[in-house]
Steps between C-alpha positions, in 0.01 A plus 500: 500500500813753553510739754714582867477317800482737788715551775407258793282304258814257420759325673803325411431192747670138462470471116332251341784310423574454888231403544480242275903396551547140446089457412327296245255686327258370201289689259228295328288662177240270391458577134184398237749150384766493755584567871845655529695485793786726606716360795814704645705369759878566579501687236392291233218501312318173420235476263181280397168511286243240516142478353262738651167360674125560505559569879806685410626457940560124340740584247667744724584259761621274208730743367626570875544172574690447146728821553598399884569154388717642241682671738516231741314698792187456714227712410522565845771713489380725291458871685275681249302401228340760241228459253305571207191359361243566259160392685385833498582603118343161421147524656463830314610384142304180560207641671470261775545744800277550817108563463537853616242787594599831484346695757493953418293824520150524452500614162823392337490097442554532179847697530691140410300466176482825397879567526646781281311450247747369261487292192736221492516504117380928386424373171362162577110514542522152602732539755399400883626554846576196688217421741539648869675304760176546681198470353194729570274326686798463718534839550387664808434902616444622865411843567767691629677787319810684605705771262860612441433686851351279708201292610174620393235199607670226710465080436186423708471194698162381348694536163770270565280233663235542136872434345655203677185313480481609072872355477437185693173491278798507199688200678846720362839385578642830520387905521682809387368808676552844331336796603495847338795723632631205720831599407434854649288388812473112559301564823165329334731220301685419812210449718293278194822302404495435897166395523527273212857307612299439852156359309632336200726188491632653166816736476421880434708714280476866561584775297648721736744198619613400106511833326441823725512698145248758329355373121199259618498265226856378531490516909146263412692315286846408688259415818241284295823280402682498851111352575489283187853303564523523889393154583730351212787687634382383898477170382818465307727685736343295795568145315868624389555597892407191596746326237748702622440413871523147395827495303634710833556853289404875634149612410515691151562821399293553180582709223283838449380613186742808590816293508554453824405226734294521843383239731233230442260660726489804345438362168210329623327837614622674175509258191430746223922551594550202362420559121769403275665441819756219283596777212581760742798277644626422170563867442637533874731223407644661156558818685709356753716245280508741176777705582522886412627608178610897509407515132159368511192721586323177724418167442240315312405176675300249319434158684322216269353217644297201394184708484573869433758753441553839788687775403611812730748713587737595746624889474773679705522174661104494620289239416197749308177494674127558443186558668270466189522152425259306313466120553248292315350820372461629878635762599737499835592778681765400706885542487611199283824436285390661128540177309368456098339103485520355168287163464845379299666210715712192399118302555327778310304262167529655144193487310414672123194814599231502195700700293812177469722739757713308756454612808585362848343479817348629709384118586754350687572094503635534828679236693185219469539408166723767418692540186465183223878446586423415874328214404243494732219481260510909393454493085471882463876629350623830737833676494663307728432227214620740279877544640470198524542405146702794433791322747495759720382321761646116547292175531727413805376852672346379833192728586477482856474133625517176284372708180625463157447617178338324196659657195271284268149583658608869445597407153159399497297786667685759265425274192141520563543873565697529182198340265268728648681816466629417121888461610766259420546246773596584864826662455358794340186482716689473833718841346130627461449443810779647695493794284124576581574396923813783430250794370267437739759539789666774279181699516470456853837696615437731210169546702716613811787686347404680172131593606599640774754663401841308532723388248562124544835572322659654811397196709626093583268258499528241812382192346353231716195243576580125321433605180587914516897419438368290199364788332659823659794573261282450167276743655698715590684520174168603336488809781847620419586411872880379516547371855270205649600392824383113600544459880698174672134381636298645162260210492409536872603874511097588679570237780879692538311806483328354818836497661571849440141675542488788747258443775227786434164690550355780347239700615340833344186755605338737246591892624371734239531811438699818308839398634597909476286509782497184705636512855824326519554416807094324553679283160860460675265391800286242257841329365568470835196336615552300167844385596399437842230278399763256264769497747249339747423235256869426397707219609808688609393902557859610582642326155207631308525825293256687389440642121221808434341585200195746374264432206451853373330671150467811317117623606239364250722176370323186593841340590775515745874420474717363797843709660671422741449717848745585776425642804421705712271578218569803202257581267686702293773239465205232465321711201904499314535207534148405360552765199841304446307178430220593306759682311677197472240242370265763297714726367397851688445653808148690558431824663193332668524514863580150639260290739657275766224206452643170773796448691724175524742351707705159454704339780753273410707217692770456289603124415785454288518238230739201526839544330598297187858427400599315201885465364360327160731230386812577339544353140194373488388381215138349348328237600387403172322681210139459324355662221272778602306697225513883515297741288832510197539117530555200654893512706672249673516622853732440818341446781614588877449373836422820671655375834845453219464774322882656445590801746646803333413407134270662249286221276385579182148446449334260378551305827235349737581484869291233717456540852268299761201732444554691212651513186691768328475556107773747357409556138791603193614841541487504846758358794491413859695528818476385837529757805604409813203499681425232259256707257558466076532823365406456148590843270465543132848373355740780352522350112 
């Protein structure tokens, strides 16, 4: 988010590192095909991926139980264990989330429905808006009212007893309670959402509690899904605690949507945190192994896995935020990690649209059948059949367990594609293929670097997921980048990213008004109240710093931008700094007065990521070589154990470099390197 910590608001404290001196520590990410696990311990780093599970706490304790045997250690001696899952992202894609009411004004039930009024398609008089989380006849009013300056007409008691007995009526599994103003004066909300918790067996949501924020519709909104996936989230984290229990680990930290992790038990109360809660520690993770490069503007990070592609970035070495997400077409107001999703994974099926274009996904095999060349019964050709065929990939590659690969059944699956498309065979169809997969992902970081103003040109790309390093350099040769970076733990870089995550909350409250003429030291007293507020809910409050920031506007836009705040509080330096930014990503500075519209504060208990050394090996040389087919031709191409790859030595693509998760495809006209943190560096070759 950027911004100062106050004085007396940090403290330098035992670091993290003491802390954890001679600990074990274990990140687990369960993914939409695999579970990676990240395991350091004496300063190594050991690594496994196995199959993810319909009840993914099964396939983590698999992959723990397969990384600790690895290393020869107890799961019991394990000190932390961090985690990301996608339960949450899930039940909203797939619609299976919590029967929820939605409980609001007199007057204003239709706020979720109504939204802003926007077309998802202008010129499509077709188009439709996805169907509210909460239907209408689940939709209740009580008659209260309050405004931006208080209470008007108070909750009455007769009204909440006609309500509990309507949503017991409704038999609902959960209730999101948002009032008018609430954010302003959550007297009436508090005192309902109280009522309810103490009548109703199902968990209450309230608006004031997930986003204290002006803008009804998205505070509606982010509160209707904290409702909607609560008792997933309850459920899930309470079976993974008691896995953990049992295999003798720490309860887990879970990964927030904001890229840092918190305990279990606040995830439980807040689970709209925990949207794209797995992507957000992939792009922690390629911050922290990526390196800096003085002559690159930031980083591009683009993480592919078996069922979509993210893409972010990281800029003046902070991972970029957002509090105007939209997930499954719903929109979330709450800090999260400001990831692009791409439905273009290594599972992701290719099909021919009406019109005989190939296109692929966003229908995923996933891990049950998965690909044709799992052999497990999946018949539908995707791209990681695809590289596949084109060699970049090896039918010895083991995919997390006692998988392999089936280079006829992809043979197969592209054949079939091949005849329906009107292309010769599955060569060219599987260079179809990767090409399309590569555009799609190409538009995505175009998506957040060109259109919003940055020139990809000036960044590296941190390649990583199992099948991001496949594709990354091809890519990236299409964007004009020169530098991707692959990490030492690329194919389980989000469960590393566990290992490095900051511990952190965020917490904001709408103040509005000119900010010429705001008092600052009632605002320096609200950030203080703010901070006070997160350092009571921290784990460590003396090693916890704290980060302010102000959402601010010209008066009459409709939209605010984000700066960075130090205190005690300045508006003048506040308003330059806010000119300075607009300036910065529109092109001009107004002569509008600015409006100070909410105020934010982070705090932060650092954690720092687990070193990685690698010496390479001297005079290394291949393995062996295989043909792999690139878009000028078929080539006969070494390929490297990355554990053997040779130290201090430049190789000239074409080269493919196999690791235990991932594998590395260098096409002509590029080389590689290998740093000594044990990244590739692959650059765009001088002749």
């Amino acid at each position: 988010m950027g911004g100062n910590s106050a004085d007396g608001d940090s403290a330098d404290g035992d670091s993290t590192d003491d802390r954890r001196a001679g600990g074990r520590a274990i990140g687990v990410d369960v993914g939409g095909t695999f579970t990676d696990v990240a395991l350091s311990l004496d300063g190594d780093l050991v690594t496994a991926k196995v199959p993810s599970t319909d009840d993914q706490s099964e396939g983590v304790a698999a992959g723990i139980e397969k990384a600790c045997e690895a290393a020869e250690i107890d799961p019991e001696t394990v000190t932390e264990f961090s985690h990301a899952m996608t339960v949450s992202v899930n039940a909203l894609l797939e619609g299976d989330g919590a029967k929820t009411a939605l409980v609001t004004t007199e007057g204003f039930r239709d706020v979720l429905e109504i939204g802003r009024q926007t077309r998802p398609s202008l010129y499509d008089l077709d188009a439709e808006k996805p169907a509210p989380l909460v239907p209408r006849r689940r939709r209740f009013e009580v008659p209260e009212r309050a405004t931006a300056d208080g209470i008007e007409r108070p909750v009455d008691d007769e009204a909440i007893e006609s309500l509990v007995a309507d949503l017991r009526d409704a038999d609902v599994e959960s209730v999101a309670v948002c009032l008018l103003h609430a954010y302003a004066h959550p007297e009436n909300e508090r005192r309902l959402a109280g009522a309810l918790r103490g009548a109703l067996d199902a968990p209450v949501s309230a608006s004031h509690e997930v986003l204290p924020e002006f803008r009804e519709y998205e505070r509606t909104s982010t509160t209707v899904v904290d409702a909607y996936v609560r008792p997933a989230i309850d459920g899930y984290v309470g079976r993974l605690t008691e896995r953990a229990r049992d295999l003798g680990l720490p309860q887990p930290r879970i990964m927030q949507a904001n890229g840092g992790v918190t305990d279990a038990d606040t995830v439980r109360r807040n689970a709209v945190t925990t949207v794209l809660s797995g992507p957000a520690a992939g792009v922690v993770g390629a911050s922290a192994t990526a390196g800096t490069d003085a002559d690159r503007e930031g980083l591009i990070t683009f993480d592919m896995g078996g069922t979509s592609s993210d893409v972010s970035l990281v800029r003046d070495g902070e991972v970029e935020r957002t509090t105007e997400a939209t997930v499954a077409d719903r929109p979330i107001g709450t800090p999260m990690v400001d990831v692009e999703t791409v439905g273009a994974g290594g599972g992701s099926i290719a099909w021919v649209d009406a019109g005989g274009a190939l296109r692929i996904g966003p229908r995923s095999a996933g891990a049950d059948p998965g690909p044709a060349c799992y052999g497990k019964g999946g018949t539908e050709p995707t791209v990681t059949d695809a590289d596949l065929v084109l060699g970049y990939v090896s039918a010895d590659t083991d995919l997390g367990g006692d998988l392999s690969l089936d280079p006829d059944a992809a043979r197969d699956a592209l054949a079939d594609l091949a005849d329906e498309a009107g292309m010769e065979g599955p060569v060219e169809t599987a260079l179809g293929v990767h090409r399309v997969a590569n555009a799609d992902m190409t538009r995505a970081i175009r998506s957040v670097t060109v259109e919003r103003g940055h020139d990809p040109r000036g960044f590296g790309l941190v390649a990583f997921g199992g099948a991001g390093p496949m594709h990354a350099v091809q890519i990236a040769d299409g964007l004009d980048v020169e530098r991707v970076i692959i990490p030492h733990a690329s194919g389980v870089l989000s469960a590393y990213g566990l290992l490095a995550a900051d511990e952190t909350r965020d917490a904001v409250r709408t103040r509005q008004g000119p900010l010429a003429e705001v008092d600052s030291d009632a605002v320096d007293a609200l950030y203080g109240e703010i901070a006070d507020d997160l350092l009571d809910e921290v784990s460590d409050r003396d090693a916890a710093r704290v980060e302010y920031a102000a959402d601010l506007r010209y008066a009459g836009q409709s939209f605010e931008l984000t700066v960075g705040v130090a205190r005690p509080f300045d508006p003048a330096a506040v308003g330059e700094r806010f000119a300075a930014a607009h300036e910065s990503a529109y092109g001009y500075r107004a002569d509008e007065p600015v409006e100070l519209v909410n105020c934010r504060a982070t705090a932060t208990v650092p954690r720092s990521a687990p070193a990685i050394e690698s010496v390479g090996a001297p005079d290394a040389g291949p393995r062996t070589t295989r043909e792999a087919v690139f878009p000028d031709g078929a080539r006969e191409t070494p390929v490297y154990d990355r554990d053997r790859f040779p130290a201090d030595e430049r190789v000239a693509g074409p080269v493919v470099v196999e690791g235990p998760e991932s594998t590395v495809v260098v096409p002509p006209a590029w080389s590689v390197r290998l740093r000594d943190d044990g990244a590739l560096v692959a650059e765009v070759s001088d002749s």
